[in-house]
C-alpha positions in Angstrom: -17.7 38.7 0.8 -17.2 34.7 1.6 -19.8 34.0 4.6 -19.7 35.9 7.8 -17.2 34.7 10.0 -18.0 31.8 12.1 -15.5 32.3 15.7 -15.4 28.0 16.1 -15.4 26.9 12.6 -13.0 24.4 11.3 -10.9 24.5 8.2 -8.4 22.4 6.7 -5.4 24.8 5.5 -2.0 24.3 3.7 0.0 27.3 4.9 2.6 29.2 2.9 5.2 32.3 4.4 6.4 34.2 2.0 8.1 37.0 2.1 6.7 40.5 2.6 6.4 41.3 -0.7 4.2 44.3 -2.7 0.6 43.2 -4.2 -0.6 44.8 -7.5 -4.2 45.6 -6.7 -4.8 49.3 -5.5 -7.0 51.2 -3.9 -9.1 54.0 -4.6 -10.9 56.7 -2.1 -13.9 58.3 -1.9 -15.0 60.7 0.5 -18.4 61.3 1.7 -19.8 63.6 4.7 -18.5 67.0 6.0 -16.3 67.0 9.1 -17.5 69.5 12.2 -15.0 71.4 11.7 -12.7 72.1 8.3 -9.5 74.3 8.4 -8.9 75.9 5.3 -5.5 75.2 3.8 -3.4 76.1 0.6 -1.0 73.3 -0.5 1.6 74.2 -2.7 3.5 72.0 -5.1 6.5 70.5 -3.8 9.6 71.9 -5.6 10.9 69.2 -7.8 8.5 66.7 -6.6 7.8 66.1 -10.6 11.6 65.0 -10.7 10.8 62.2 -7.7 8.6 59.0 -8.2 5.9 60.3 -6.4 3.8 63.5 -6.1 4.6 64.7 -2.5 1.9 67.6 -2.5 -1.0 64.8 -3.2 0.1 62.2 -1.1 -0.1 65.4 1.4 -3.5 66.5 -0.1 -5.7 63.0 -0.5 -4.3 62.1 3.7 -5.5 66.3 4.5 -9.3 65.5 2.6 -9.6 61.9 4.2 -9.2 62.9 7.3 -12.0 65.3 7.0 -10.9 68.0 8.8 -9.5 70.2 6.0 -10.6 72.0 2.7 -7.9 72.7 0.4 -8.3 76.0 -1.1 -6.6 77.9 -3.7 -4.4 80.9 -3.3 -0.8 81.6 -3.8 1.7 79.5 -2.0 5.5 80.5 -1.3 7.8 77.9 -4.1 9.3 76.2 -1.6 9.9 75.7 2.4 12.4 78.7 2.3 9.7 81.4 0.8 7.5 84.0 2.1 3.9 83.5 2.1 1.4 87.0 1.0 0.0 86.8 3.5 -3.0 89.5 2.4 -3.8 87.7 -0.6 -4.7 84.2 1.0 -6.5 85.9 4.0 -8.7 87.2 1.0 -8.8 83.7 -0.4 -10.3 82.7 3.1 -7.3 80.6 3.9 -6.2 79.4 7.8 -2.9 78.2 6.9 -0.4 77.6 4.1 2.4 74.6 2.9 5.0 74.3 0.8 8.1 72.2 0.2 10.6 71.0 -1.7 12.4 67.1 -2.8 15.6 67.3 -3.9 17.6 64.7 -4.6 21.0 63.9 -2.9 24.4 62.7 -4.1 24.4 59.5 -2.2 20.7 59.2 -3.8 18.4 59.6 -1.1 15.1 62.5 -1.6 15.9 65.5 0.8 11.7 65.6 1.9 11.4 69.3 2.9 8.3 71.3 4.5 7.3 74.7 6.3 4.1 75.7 7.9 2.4 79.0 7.9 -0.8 80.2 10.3 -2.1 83.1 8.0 -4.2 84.1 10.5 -1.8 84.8 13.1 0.8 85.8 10.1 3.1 83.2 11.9 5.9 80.5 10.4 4.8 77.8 12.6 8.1 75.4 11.5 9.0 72.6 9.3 11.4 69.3 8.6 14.0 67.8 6.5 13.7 64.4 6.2 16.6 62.5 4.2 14.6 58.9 2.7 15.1 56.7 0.3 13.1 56.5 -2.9 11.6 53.6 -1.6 10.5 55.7 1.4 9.1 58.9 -0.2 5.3 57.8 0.5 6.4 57.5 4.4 7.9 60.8 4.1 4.9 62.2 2.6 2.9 60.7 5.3 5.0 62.3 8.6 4.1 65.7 6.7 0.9 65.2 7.0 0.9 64.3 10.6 2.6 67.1 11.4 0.6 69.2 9.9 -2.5 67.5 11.7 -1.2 68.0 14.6 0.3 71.6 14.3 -2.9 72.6 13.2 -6.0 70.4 15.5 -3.4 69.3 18.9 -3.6 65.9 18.2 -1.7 63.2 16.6 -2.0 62.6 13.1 -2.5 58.8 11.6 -1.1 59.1 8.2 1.9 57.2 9.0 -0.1 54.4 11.0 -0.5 50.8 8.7 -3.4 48.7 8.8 -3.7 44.9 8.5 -6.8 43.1 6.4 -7.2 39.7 5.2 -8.7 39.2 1.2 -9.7 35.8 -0.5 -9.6 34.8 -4.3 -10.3 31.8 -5.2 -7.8 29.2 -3.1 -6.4 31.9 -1.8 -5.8 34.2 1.6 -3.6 36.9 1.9 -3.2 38.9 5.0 -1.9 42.1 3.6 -0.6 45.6 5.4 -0.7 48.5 3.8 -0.5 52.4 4.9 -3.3 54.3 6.3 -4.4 55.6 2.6 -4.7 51.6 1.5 -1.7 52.5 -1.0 1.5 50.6 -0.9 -0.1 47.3 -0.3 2.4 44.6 0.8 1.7 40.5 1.2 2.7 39.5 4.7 1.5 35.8 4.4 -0.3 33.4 2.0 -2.5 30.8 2.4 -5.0 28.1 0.0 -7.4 28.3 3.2 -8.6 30.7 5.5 -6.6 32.8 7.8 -8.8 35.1 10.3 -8.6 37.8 13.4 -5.4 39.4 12.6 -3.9 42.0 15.3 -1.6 43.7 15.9 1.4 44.3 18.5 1.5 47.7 20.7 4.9 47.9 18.9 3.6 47.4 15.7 5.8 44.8 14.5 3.9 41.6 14.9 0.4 40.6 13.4 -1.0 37.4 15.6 -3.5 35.3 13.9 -5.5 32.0 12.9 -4.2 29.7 10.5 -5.7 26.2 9.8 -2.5 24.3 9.0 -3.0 21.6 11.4 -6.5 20.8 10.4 -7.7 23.2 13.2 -7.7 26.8 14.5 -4.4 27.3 15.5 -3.2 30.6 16.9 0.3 32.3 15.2 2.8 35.5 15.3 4.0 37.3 12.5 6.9 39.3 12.8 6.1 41.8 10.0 10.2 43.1 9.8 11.7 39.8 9.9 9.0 38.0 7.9 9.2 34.7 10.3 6.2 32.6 12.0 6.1 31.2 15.8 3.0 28.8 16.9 1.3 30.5 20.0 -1.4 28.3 20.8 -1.7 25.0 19.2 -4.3 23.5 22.9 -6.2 20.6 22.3 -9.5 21.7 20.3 -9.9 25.5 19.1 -7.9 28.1 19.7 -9.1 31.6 18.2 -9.3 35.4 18.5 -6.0 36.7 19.7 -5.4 39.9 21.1 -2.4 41.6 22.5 -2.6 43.1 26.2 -1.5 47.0 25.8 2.3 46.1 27.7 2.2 43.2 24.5 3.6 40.9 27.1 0.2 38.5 27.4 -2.9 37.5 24.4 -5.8 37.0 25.1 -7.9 33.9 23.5 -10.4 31.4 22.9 -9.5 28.0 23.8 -11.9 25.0 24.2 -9.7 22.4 25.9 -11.3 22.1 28.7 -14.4 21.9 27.0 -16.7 24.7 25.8 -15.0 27.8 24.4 -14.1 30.6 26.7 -11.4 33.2 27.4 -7.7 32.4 28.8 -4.8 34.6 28.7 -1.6 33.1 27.7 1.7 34.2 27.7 3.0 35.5 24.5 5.0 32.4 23.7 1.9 30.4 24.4 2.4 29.0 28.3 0.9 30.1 31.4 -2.6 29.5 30.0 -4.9 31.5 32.5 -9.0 30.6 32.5 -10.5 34.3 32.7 -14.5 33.4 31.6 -16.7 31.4 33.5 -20.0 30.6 31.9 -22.2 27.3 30.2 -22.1 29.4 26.9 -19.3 30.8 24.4 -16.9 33.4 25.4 -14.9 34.6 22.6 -13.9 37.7 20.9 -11.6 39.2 24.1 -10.1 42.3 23.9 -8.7 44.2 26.5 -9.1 47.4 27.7 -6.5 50.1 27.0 -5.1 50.1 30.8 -4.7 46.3 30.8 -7.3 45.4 33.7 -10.6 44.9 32.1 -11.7 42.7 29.6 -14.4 42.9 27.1 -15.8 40.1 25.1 -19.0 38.3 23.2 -20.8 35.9 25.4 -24.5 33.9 24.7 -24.7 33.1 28.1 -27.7 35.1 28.6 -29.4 33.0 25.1 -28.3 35.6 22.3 -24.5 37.3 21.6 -23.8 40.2 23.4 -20.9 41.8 25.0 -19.9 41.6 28.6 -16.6 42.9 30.6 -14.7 41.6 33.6 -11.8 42.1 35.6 -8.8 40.1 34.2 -7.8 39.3 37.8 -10.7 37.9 38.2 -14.2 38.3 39.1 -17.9 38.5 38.1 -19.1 39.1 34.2 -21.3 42.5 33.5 -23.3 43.1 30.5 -22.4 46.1 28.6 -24.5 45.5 25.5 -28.5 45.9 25.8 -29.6 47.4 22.4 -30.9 44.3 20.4 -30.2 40.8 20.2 -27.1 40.3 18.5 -23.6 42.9 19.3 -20.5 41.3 18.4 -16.8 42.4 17.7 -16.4 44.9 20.3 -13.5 47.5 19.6 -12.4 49.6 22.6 -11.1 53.4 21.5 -7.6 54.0 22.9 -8.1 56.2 25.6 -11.0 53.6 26.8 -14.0 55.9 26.7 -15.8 54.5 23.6 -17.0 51.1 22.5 -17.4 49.9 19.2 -19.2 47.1 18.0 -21.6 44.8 15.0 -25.1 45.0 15.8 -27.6 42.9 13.8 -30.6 44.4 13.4 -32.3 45.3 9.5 -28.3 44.5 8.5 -25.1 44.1 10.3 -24.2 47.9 11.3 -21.1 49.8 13.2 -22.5 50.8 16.4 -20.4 53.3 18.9 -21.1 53.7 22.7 -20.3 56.0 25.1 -19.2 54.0 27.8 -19.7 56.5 30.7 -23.2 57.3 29.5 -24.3 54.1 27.8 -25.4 56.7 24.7 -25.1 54.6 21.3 -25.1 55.5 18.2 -24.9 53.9 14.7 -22.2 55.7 12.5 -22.1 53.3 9.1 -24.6 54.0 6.1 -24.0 50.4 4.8 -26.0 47.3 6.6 -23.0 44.8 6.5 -20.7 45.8 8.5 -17.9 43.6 10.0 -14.5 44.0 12.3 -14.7 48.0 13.7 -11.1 48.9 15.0 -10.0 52.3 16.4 -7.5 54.5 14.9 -4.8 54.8 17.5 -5.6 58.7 17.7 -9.2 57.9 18.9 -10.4 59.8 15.9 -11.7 57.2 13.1 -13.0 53.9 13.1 -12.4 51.4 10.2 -14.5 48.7 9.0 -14.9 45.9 6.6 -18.4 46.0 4.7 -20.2 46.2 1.0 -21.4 48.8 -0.7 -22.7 49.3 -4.2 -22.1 45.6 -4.2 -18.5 46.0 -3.9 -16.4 44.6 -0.7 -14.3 47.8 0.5 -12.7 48.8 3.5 -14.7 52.5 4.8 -13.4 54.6 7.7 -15.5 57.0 9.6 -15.1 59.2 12.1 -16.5 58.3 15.2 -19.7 60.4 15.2 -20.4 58.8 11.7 -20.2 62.6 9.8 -17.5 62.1 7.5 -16.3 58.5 5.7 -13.9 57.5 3.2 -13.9 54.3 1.4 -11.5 52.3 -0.1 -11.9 50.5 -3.0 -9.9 47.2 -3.9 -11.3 45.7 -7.3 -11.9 42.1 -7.9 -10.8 40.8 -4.3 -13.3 39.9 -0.9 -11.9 42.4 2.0 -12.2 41.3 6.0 -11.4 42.2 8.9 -9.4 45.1 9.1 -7.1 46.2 12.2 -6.0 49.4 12.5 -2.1 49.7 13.9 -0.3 51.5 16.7 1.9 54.7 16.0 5.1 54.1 15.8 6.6 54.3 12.3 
């Protein structure tokens, strides 16, 4: 990795836009850990998906094992969505549930994506899709499969579909990139010869705001992802860093220093209306706002070392949340708001998780430099940017630390990951 991210540093940039266009590099996973809980499951091969440009059945298998809370297991599976399981035989195999499917391809060229669901305990057809896509969309298709399966089969809402945003350097030059959930189908949404940092994302999911350097200072931008176009959101006299989008997408939170010092405003998201939320002789940076919209959490060193404080974003006095160590930075807030994710510097730079009702932390990462946690918008998984084996990879956990998956870019430094909304 290039050094640790500095929140006031200042770069010179020259700043390209490209379009969105796909990256070669790919990723590779590793799983580590046992989930709590593991349903076993039979996947069948997809009828005709060795016809189609990609292997429906293990897209659906690697999103099943990453996710930790499945075991695929063999036993018989019906040839496609219209078939009958035997039922008998997989209970003796020990399996919970069964898939299969089919992709056939249409006269006007799109991939008819089919699936069906069986619970072999209860003997049940618990229903399928049919999903018409384009070539170009068979992954997707893949991925909605899985989700529905997820949920079908735990009550919540599966991630597969979900993208996530990351910036990489080589040398003289920054990409923020978005790819799926599974790091495969990796796409270029802008270009840079310096640094860009914080990416995040919209509640809609269709914009990526960020710091670029262009104008020989931290400037703050928008990224439409669909349309591929830029607009300036906060170009203030001195710094201006760390966006975040309020949860209605309407407002961002950021750190501004024209008035001297560096603390929290909200803007507008065009950029007017700047609002002074933090009050203190020290730096307030990092803001991110609670999933109901009326709390704010951020990094202060008002009280002589980093930690993380929240306060009312009407207004009002700051309260430490943080107490465990010296250092806690890049707090993360879990979408329904009950958990807290953060860096803590201790032996290394770890992943910490609290409980915010109890003030219970724990650490959930095995590697000791850790950056940029961000919550799966299920509530489910936390990813991170850190090195391991002396690589730089992107790891997901789940949020009591049990099970991980890592993925694996070759030859390129990975930071700061954000996790997007559902939606697609």
């Amino acid at each position: 990795m290039w050094p640790r991210r500095q929140v006031l540093r200042a770069f010179g940039a020259s700043l390209a836009l490209p379009a969105l266009t796909p990256a070669l590099a790919q990723f590779r996973l590793e799983i580590s850990g046992v989930g709590a809980t593991q349903i076993p499951i039979v996947l069948g091969r997809f009828r005709d998906e060795d016809r189609q440009p990609q292997s429906l059945s293990a897209i659906v298998r690697a999103d099943l094992e990453r996710s930790g809370m499945f075991r695929i297991v063999d036993g018989p599976a019906p040839a496609d969505e219209t078939g009958q399981p035997d039922y008998n035989t997989l209970r003796t195999r020990g399996a919970d549930a069964v898939v299969s499917g089919s992709a056939s391809r249409l006269a006007d060229g799109r991939i008819d994506v089919r699936y069906r669901l069986w619970d072999v305990v209860k003997g049940a057809d618990q229903g399928g899709q049919s999903e018409p896509v384009p070539p170009v969309d068979l992954r997707l298709a893949a991925h909605h499969i899985s989700d529905q399966i997820y949920q079908k089969l735990t009550g919540e809402r599966g991630v597969f579909s979900t993208r996530i945003a990351y910036v990489t350097k080589q040398p003289g030059k920054y990409t923020l990139r978005v790819t799926d959930a599974d790091g495969e189908n990796i796409q270029s949404a802008l270009i840079s010869n310096e640094p860009i940092i914080s990416p995040a994302w919209s509640p809609d999911g269709k914009e990526l705001a960020y710091v670029s350097f262009s104008k020989r200072k931290a400037v703050v931008y928008i990224q439409n992802i669909p349309l591929r176009t830029q607009r300036e959101v906060a170009n203030f006299r001195g710094s201006n860093s760390a966006p975040f989008f309020s949860p209605d997408g309407q407002q961002l939170a950021v750190t501004l220093s024209k008035d001297g010092g560096s603390h929290v405003y909200i803007v507008d998201r065009n950029g007017a209306n700047p609002r002074l939320v933090t009050f203190s002789t020290g730096i307030d940076t990092e803001a991110k706002f609670a999933p109901d919209g009326k709390t704010l959490y951020f990094v202060s060193d008002r009280g002589g070392g980093p930690q993380i404080y929240r306060q009312p974003v009407a207004g009002g006095n700051a309260e430490r949340v943080t107490f465990n160590g010296a250092y806690n930075i890049s707090p993360a807030l879990s979408p329904d708001g009950k958990l807290l994710a953060y860096i803590s510097r201790g032996s290394g730079f770890k992943v910490m998780v609290m409980d915010l009702a109890s003030g219970d932390v724990r650490s959930v990462s095995d590697t000791n430099d850790d950056e940029s946690p961000s919550f799966a918008p299920n509530g489910r998984y936390i990813i991170y940017a850190t090195k391991s084996e002396g690589r730089d990879v992107l790891m997901t956990t789940t949020v009591d630390g049990k099970f991980k998956s890592r993925l694996l870019e070759s030859g390129l430094d990975i930071r700061e990951p954000v996790w997007g909304p559902f939606g697609r």
